[in-house]
PDB file of N, CA, C and O in Angstrom:
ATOM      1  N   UNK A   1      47.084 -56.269  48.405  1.00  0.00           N
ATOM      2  CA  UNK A   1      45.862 -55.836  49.043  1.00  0.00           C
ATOM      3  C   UNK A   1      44.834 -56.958  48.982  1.00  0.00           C
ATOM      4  O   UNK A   1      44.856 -57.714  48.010  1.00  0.00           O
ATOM      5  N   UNK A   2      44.081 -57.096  49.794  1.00  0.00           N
ATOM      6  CA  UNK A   2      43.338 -58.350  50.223  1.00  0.00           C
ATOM      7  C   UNK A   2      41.618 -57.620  50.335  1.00  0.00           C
ATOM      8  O   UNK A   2      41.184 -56.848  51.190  1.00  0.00           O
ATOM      9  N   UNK A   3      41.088 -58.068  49.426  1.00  0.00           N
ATOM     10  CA  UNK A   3      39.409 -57.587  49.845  1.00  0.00           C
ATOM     11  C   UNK A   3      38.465 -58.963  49.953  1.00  0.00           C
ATOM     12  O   UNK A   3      38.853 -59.975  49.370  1.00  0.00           O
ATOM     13  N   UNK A   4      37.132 -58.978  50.763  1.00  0.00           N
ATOM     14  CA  UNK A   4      36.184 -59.220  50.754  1.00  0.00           C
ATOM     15  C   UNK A   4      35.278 -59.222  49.990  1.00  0.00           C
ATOM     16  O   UNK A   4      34.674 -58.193  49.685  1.00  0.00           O
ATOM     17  N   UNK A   5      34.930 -60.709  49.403  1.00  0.00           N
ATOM     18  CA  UNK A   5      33.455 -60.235  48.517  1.00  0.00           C
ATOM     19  C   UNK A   5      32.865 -61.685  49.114  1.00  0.00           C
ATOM     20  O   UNK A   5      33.566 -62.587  49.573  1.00  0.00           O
ATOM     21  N   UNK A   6      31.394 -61.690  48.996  1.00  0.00           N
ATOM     22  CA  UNK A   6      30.379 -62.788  49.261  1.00  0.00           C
ATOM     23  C   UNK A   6      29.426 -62.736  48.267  1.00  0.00           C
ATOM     24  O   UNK A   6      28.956 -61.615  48.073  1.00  0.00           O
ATOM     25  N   UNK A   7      28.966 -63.731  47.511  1.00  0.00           N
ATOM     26  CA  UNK A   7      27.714 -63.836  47.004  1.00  0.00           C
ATOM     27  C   UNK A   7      26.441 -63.953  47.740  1.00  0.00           C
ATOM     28  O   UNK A   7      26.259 -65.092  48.171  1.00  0.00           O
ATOM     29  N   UNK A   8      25.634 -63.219  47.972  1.00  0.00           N
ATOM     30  CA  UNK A   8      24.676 -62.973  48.491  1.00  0.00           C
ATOM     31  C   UNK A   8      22.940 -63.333  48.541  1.00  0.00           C
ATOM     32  O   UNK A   8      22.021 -63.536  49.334  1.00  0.00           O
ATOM     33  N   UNK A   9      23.398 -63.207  46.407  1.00  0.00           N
ATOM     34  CA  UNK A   9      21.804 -63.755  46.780  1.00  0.00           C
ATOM     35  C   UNK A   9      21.979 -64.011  44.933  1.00  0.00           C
ATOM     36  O   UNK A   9      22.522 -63.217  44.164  1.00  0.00           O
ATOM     37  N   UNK A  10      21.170 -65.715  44.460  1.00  0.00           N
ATOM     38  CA  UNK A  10      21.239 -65.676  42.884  1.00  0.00           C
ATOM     39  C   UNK A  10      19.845 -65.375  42.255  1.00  0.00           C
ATOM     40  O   UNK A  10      18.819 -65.937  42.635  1.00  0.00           O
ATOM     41  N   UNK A  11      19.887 -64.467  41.287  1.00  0.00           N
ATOM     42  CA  UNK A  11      18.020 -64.010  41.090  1.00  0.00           C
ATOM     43  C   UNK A  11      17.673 -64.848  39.846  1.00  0.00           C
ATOM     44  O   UNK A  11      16.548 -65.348  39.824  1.00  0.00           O
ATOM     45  N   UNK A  12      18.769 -65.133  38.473  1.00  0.00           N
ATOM     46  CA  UNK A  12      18.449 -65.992  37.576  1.00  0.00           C
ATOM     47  C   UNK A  12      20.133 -65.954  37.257  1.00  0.00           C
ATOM     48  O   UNK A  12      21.052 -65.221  37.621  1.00  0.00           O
ATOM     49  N   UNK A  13      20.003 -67.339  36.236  1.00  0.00           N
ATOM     50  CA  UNK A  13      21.010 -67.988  35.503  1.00  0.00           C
ATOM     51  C   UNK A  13      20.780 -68.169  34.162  1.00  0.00           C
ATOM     52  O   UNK A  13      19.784 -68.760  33.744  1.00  0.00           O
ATOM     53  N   UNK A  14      21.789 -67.615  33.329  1.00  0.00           N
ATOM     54  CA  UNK A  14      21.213 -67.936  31.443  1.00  0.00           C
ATOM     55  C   UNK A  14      22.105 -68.514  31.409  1.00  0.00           C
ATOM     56  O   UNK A  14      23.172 -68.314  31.990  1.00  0.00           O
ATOM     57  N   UNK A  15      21.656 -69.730  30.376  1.00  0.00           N
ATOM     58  CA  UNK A  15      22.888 -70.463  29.940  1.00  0.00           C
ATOM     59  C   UNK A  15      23.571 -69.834  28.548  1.00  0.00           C
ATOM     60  O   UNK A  15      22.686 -69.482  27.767  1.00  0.00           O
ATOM     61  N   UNK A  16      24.365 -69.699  28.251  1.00  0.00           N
ATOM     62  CA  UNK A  16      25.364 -69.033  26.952  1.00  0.00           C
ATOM     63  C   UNK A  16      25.214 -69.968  25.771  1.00  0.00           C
ATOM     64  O   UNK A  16      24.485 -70.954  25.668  1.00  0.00           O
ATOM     65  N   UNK A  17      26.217 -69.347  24.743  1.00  0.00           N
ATOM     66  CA  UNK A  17      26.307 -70.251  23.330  1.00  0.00           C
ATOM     67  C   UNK A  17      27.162 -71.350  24.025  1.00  0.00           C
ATOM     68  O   UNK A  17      26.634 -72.460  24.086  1.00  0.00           O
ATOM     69  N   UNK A  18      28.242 -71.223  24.487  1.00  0.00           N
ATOM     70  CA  UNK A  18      29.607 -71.578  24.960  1.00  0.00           C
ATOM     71  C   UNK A  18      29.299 -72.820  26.085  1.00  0.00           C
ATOM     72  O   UNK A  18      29.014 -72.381  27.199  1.00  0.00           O
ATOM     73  N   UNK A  19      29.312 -74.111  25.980  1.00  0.00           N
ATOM     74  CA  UNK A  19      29.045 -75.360  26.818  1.00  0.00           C
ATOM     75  C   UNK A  19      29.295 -74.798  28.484  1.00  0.00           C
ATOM     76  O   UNK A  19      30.069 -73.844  28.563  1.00  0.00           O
ATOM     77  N   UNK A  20      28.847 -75.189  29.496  1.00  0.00           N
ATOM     78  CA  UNK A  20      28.876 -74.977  30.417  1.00  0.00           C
ATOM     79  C   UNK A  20      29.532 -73.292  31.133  1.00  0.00           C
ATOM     80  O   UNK A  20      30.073 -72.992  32.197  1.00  0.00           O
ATOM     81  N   UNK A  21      29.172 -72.598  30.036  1.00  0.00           N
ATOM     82  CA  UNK A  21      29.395 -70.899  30.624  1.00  0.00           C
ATOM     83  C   UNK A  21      28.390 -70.635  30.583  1.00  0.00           C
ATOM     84  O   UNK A  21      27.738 -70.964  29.592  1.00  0.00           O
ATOM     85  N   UNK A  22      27.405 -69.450  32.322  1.00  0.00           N
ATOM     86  CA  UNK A  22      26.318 -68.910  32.403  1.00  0.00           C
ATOM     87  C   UNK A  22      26.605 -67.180  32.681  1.00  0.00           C
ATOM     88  O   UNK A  22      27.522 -66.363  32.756  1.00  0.00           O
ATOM     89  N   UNK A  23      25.605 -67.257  32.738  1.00  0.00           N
ATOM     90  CA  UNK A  23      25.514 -65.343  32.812  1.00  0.00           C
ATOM     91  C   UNK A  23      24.375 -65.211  34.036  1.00  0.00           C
ATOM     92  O   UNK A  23      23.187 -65.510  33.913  1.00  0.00           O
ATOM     93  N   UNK A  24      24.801 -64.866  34.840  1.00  0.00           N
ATOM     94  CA  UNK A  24      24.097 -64.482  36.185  1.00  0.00           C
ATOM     95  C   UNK A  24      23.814 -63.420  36.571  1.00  0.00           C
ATOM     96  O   UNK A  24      24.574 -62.463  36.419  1.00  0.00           O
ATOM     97  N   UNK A  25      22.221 -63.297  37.385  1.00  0.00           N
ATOM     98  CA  UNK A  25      21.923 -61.637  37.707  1.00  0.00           C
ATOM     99  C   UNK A  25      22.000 -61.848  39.271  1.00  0.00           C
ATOM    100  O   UNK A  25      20.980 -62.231  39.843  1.00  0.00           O
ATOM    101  N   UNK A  26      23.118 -61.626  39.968  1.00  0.00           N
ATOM    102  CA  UNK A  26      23.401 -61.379  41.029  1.00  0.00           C
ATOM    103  C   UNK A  26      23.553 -60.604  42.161  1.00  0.00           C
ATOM    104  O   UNK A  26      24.165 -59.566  41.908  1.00  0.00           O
ATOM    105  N   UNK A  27      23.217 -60.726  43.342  1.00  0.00           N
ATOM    106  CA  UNK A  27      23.585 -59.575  44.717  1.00  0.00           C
ATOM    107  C   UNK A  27      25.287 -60.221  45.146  1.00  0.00           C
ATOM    108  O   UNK A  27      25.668 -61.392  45.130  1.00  0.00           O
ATOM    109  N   UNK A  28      25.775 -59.427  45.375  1.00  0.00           N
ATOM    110  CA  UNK A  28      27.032 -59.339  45.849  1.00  0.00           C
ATOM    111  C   UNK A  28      27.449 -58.671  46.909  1.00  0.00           C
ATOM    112  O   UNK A  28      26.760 -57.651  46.942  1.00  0.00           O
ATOM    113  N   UNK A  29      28.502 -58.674  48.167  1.00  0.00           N
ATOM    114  CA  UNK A  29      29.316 -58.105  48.668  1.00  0.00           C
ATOM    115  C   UNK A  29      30.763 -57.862  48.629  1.00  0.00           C
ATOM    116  O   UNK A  29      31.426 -58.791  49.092  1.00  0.00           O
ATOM    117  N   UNK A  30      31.468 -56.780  48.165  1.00  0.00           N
ATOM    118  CA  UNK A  30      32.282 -56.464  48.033  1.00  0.00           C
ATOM    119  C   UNK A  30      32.753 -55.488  48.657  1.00  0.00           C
ATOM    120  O   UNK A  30      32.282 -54.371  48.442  1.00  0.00           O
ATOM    121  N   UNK A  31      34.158 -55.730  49.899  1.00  0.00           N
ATOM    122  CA  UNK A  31      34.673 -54.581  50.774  1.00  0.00           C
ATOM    123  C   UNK A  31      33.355 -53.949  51.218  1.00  0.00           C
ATOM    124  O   UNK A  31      33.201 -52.730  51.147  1.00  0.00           O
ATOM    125  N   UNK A  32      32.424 -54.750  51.667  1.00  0.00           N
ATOM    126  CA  UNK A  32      31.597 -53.985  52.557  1.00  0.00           C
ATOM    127  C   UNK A  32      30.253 -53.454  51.941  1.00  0.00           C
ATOM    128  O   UNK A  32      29.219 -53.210  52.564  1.00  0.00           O
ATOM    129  N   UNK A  33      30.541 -53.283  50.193  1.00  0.00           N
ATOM    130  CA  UNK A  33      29.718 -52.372  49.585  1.00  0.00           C
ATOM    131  C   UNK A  33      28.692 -53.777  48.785  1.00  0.00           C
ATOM    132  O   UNK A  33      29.349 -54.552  48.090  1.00  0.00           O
ATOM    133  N   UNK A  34      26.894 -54.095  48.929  1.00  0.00           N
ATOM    134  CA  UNK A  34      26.321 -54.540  48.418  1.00  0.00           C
ATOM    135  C   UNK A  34      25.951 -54.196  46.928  1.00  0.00           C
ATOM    136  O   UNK A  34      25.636 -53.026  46.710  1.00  0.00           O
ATOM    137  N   UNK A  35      25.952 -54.868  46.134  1.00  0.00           N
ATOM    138  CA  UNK A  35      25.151 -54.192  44.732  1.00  0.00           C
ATOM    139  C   UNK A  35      24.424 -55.373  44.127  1.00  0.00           C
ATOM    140  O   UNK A  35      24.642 -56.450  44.683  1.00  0.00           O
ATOM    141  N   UNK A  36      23.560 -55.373  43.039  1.00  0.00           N
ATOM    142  CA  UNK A  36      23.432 -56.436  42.036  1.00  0.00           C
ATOM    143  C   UNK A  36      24.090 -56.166  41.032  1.00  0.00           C
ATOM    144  O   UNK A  36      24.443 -54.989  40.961  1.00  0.00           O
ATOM    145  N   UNK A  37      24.444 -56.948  40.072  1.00  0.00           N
ATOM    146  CA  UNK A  37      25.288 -56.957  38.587  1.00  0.00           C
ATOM    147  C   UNK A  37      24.896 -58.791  38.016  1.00  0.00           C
ATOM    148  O   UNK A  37      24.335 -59.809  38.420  1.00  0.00           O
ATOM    149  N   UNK A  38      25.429 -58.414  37.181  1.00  0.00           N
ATOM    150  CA  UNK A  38      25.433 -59.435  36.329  1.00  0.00           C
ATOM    151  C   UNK A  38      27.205 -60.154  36.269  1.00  0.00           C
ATOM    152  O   UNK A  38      28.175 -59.427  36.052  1.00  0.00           O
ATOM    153  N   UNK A  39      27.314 -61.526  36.484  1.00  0.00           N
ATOM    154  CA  UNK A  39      28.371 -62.564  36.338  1.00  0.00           C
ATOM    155  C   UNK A  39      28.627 -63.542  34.938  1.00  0.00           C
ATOM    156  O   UNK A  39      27.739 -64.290  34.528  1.00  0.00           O
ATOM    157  N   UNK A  40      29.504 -63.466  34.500  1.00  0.00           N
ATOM    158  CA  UNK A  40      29.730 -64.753  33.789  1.00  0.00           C
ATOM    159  C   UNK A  40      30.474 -65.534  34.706  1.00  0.00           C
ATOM    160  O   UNK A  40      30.865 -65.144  35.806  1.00  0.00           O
ATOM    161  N   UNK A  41      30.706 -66.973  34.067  1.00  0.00           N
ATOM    162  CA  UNK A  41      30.744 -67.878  35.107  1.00  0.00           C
ATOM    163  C   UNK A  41      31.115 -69.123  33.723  1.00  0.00           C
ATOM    164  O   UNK A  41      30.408 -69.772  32.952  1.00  0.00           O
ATOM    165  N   UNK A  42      32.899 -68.959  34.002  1.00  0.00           N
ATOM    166  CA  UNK A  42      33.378 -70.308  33.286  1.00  0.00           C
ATOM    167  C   UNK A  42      34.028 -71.368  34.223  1.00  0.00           C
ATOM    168  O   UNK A  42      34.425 -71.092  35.355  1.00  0.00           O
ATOM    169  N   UNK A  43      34.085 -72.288  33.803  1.00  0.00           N
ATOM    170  CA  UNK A  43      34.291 -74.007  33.892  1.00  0.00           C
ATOM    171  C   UNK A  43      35.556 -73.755  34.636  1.00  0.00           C
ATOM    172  O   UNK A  43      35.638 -74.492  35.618  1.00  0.00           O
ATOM    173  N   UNK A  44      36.783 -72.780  34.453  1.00  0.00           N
ATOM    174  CA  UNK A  44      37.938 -73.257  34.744  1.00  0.00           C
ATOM    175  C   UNK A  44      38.215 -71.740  35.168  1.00  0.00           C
ATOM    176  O   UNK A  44      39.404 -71.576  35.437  1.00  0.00           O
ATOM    177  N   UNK A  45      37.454 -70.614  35.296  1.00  0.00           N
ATOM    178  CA  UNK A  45      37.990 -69.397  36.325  1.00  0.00           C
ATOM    179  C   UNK A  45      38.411 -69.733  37.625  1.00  0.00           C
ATOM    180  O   UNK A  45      37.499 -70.059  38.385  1.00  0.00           O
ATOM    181  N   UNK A  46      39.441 -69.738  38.034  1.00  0.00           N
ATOM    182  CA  UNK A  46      39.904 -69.922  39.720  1.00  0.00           C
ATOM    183  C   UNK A  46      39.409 -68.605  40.441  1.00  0.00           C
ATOM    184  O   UNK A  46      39.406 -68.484  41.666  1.00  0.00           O
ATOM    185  N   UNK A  47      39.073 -67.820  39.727  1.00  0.00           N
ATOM    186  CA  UNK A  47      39.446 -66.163  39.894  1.00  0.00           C
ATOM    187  C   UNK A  47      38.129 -65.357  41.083  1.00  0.00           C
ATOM    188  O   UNK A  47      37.121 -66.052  41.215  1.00  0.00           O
ATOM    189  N   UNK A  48      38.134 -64.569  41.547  1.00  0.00           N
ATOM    190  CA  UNK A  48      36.833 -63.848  42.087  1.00  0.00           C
ATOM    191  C   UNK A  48      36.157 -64.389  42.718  1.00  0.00           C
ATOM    192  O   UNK A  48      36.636 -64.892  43.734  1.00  0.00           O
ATOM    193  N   UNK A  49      34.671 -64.564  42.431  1.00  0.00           N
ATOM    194  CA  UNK A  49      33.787 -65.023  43.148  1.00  0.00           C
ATOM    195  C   UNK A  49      33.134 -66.324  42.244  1.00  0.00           C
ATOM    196  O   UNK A  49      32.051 -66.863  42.470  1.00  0.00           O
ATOM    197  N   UNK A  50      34.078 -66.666  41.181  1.00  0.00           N
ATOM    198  CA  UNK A  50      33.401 -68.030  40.358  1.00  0.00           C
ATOM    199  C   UNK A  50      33.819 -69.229  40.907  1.00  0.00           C
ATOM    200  O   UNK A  50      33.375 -70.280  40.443  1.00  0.00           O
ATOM    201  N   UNK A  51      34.841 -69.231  42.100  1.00  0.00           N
ATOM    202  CA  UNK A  51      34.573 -70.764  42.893  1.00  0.00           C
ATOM    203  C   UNK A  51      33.308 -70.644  43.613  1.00  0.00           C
ATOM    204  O   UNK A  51      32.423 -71.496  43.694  1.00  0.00           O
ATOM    205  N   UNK A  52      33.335 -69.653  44.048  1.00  0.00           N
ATOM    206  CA  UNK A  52      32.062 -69.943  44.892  1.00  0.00           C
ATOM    207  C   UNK A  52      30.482 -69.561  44.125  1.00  0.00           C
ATOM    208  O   UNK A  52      29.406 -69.641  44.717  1.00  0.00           O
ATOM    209  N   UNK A  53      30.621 -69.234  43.008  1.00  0.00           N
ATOM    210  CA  UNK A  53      29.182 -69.402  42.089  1.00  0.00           C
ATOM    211  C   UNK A  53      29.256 -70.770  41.669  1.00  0.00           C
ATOM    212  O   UNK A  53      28.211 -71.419  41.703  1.00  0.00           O
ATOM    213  N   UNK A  54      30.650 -71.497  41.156  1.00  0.00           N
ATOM    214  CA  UNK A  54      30.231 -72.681  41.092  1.00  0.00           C
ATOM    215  C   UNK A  54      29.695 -73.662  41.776  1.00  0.00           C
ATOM    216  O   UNK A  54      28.934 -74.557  41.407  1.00  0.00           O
ATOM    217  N   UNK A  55      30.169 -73.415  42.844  1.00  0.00           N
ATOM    218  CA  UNK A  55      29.630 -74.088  44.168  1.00  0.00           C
ATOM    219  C   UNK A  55      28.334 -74.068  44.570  1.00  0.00           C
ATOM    220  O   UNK A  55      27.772 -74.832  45.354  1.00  0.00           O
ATOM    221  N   UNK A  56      27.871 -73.076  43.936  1.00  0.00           N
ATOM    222  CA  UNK A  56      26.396 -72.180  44.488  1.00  0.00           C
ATOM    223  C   UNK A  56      25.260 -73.202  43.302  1.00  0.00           C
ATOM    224  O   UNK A  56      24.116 -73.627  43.466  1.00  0.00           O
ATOM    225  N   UNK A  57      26.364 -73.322  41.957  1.00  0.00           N
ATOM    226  CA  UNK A  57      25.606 -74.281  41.096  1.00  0.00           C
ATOM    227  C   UNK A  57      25.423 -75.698  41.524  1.00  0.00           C
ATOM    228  O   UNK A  57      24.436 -76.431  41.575  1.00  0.00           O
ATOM    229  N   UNK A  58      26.179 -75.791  41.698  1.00  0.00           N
ATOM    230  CA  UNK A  58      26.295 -77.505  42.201  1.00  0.00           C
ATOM    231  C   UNK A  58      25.450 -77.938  43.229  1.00  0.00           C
ATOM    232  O   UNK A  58      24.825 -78.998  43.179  1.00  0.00           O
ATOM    233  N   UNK A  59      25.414 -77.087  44.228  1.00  0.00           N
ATOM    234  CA  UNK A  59      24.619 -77.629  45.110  1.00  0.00           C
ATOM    235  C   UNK A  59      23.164 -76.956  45.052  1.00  0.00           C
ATOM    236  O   UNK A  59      22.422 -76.848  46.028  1.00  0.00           O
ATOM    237  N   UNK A  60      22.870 -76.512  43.722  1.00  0.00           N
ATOM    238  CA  UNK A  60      20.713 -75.719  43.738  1.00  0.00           C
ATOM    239  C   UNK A  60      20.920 -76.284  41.902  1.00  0.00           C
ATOM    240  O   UNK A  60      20.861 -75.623  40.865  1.00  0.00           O
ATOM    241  N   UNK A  61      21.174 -77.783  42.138  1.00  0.00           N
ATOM    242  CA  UNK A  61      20.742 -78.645  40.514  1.00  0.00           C
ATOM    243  C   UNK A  61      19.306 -77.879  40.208  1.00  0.00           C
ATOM    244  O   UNK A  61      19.015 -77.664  39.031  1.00  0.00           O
ATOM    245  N   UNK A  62      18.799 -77.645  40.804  1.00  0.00           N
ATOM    246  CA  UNK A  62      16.886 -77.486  40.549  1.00  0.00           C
ATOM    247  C   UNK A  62      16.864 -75.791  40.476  1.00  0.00           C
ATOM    248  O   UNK A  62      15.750 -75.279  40.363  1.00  0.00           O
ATOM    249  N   UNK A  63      17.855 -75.044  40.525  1.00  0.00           N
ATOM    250  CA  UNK A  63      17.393 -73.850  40.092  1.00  0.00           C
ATOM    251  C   UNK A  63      17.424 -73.632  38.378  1.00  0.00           C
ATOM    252  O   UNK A  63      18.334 -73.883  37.588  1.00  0.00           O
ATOM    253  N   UNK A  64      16.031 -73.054  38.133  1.00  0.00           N
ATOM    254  CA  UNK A  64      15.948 -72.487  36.881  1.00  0.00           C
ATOM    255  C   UNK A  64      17.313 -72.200  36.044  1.00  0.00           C
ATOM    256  O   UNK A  64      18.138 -71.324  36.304  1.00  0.00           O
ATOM    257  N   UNK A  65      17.352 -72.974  35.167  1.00  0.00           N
ATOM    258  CA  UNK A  65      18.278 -71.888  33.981  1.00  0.00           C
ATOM    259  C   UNK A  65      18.177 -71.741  32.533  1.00  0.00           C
ATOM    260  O   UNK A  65      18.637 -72.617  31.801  1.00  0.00           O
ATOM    261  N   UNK A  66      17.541 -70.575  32.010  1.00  0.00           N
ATOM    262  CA  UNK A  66      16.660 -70.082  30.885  1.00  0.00           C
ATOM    263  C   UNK A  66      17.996 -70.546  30.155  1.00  0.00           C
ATOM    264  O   UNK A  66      18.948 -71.132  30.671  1.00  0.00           O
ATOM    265  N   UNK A  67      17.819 -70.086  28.638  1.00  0.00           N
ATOM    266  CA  UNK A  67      18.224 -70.433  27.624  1.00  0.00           C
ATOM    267  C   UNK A  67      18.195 -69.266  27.167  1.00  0.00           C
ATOM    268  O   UNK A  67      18.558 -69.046  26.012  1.00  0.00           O
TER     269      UNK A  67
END
């Protein structure tokens, strides 16, 4: 089975204990259905929607990320 999800919109980024893992408060699309939730987001997930949060990091260097 094959679904749809998009990241939609990033509201903040915490950085963790753990070197380059964040915790994100996010909008999402999934199969159609919008929500916000919260993401972690490691270095080497292939999985979900963390290629494309990484991606989302890489290219907004200048967004906020609390501690």
């Amino acid at each position: 089975m094959s679904y749809t999800m998009s990241l939609d919109e990033v509201y903040s980024v915490s950085a963790t204990e753990k070197e380059d893992v964040y915790r994100l408060s996010v909008r999402v699309t999934v199969c159609g259905e919008t929500f916000d939730t919260e993401y972690w987001s490691y270095p080497e997930d292939p999985h979900g929607l963390n290629p494309t949060i990484r991606q989302w990091l890489a290219a907004n260097p200048d967004f906020p990320i609390s501690s």
